[in-house]
SERO-4910 file (N, C-alpha, C, O; in steps of 0.05 Angstrom, whole numbers):
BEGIN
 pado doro    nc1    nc2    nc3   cac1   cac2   cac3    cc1    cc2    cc3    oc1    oc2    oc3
  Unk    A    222   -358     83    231   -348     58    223   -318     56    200   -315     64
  Unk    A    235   -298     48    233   -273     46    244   -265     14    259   -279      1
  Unk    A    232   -238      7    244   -216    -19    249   -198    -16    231   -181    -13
  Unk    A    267   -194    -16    277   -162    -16    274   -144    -40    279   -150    -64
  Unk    A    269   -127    -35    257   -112    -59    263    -78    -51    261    -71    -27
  Unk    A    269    -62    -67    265    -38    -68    240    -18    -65    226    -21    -86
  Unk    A    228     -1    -47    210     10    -43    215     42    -54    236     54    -48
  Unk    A    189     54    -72    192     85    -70    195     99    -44    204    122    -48
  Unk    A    192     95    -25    182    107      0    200     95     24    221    106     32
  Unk    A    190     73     32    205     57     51    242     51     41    261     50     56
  Unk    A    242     48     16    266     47     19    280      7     12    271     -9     -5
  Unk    A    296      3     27    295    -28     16    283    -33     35    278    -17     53
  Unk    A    275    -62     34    256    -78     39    251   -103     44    248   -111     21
  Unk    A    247   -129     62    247   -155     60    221   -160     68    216   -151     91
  Unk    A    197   -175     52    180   -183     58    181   -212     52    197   -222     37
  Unk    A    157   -226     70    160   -253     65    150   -259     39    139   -243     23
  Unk    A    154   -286     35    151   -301      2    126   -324      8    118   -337     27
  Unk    A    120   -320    -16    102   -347    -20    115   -369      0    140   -367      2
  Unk    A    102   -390     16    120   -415     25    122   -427     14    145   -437     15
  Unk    A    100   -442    -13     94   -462    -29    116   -455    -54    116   -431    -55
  Unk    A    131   -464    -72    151   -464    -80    127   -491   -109    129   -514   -102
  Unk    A    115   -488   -128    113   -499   -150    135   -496   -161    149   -476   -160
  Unk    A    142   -531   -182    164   -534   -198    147   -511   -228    157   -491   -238
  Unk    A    127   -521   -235    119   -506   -256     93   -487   -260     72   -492   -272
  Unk    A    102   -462   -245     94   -443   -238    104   -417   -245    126   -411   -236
  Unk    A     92   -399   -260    113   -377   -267    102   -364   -247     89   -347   -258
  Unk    A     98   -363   -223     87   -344   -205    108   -339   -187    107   -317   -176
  Unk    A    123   -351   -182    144   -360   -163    170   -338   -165    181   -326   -146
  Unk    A    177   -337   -201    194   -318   -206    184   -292   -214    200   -273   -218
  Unk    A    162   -290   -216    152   -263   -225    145   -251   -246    137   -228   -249
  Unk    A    149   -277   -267    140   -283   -288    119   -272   -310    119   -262   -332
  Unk    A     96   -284   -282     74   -283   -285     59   -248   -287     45   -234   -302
  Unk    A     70   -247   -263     62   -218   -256     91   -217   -245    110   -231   -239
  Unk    A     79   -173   -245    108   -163   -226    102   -171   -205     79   -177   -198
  Unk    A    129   -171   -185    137   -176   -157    131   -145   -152    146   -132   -166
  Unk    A    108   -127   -134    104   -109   -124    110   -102    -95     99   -115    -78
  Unk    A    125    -84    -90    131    -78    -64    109    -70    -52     95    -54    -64
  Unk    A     99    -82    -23     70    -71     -5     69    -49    -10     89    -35    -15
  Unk    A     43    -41    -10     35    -11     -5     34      3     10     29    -11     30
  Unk    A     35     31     18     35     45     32      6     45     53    -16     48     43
  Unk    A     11     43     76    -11     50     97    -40     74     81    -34     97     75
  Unk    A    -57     69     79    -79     80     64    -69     87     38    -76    109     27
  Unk    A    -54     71     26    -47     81      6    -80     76    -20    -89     94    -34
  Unk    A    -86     55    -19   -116     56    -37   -140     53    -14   -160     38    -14
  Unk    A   -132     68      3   -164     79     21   -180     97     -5   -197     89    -20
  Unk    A   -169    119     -3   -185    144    -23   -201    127    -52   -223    130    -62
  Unk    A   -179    107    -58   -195     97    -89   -216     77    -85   -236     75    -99
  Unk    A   -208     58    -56   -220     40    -56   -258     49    -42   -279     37    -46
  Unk    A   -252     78    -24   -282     88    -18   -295    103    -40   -318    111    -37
  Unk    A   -280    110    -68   -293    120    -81   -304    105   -101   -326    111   -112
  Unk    A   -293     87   -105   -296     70   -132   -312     48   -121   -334     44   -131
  Unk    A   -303     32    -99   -319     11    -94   -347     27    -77   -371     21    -80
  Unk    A   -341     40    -66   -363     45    -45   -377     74    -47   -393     83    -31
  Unk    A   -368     88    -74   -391    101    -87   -385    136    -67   -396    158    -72
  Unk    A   -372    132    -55   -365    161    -37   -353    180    -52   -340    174    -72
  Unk    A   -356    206    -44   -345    228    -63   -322    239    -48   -322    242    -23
  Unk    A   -305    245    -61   -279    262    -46   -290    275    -27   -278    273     -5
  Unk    A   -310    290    -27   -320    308      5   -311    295     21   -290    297     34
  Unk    A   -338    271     21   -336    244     44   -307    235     50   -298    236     73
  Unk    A   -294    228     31   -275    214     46   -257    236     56   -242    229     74
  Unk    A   -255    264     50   -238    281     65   -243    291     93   -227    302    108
  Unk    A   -283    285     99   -289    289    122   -289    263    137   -299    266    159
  Unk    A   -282    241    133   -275    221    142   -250    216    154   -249    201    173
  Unk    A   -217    234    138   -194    234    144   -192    256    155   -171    256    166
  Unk    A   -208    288    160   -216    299    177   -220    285    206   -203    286    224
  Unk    A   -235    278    207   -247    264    237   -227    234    243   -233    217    259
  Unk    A   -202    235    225   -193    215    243   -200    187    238   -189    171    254
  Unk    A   -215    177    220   -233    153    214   -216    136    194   -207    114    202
  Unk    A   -209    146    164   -193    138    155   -156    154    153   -148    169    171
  Unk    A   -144    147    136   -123    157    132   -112    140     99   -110    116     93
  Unk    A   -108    163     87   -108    163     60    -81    171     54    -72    193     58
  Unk    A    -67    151     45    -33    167     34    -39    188      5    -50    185    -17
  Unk    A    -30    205     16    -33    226    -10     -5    237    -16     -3    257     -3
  Unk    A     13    233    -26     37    255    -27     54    254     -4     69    273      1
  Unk    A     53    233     10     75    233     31     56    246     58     67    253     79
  Unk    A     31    248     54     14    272     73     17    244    102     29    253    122
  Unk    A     11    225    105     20    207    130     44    212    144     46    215    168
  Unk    A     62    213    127     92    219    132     98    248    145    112    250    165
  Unk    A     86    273    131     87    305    145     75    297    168     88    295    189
  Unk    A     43    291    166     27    284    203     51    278    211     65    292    225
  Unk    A     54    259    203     73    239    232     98    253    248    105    251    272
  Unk    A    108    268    222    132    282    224    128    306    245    143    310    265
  Unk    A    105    323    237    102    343    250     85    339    279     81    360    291
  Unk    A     78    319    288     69    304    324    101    296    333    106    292    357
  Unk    A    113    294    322    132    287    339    146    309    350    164    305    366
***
């Protein structure tokens, strides 16, 4: 089972679906919550080292400095990538 869904970035999209199929479940149609398209590759690196793990923007910029993490900022994954090739 797959969803296709529209992405800001990627564009369209088919990811897989729940397998489990509840008759009475609003989770199923989206009901419940929105149906969210995946996120982007480091896309909550930056929030998730600052908020959960107490690091300051320095840190995590000398961290995507050296190669360690990679933080989507503005399409900044997408220029790297663009401009190695």
């Amino acid at each position: 089972m797959a969803l296709e869904m529209d992405h800001s970035v990627a564009g369209h999209v088919i990811v897989p679906a729940h397998p489990a199929k509840y008759s009475r479940s609003p989770i199923a149609d989206g009901s419940f919550a929105p149906l969210l398209p995946p996120p982007m590759l480091g896309e909550h690196t930056e929030e998730t080292l600052i908020n959960l793990l107490g690091m300051t923007s320095d840190e995590v910029d000398k961290l995507e400095d050296e190669g360690i993490v990679s933080c989507w900022r503005d399409s900044s994954i997408v220029k790297r990538a663009q401009s190695a090739a």
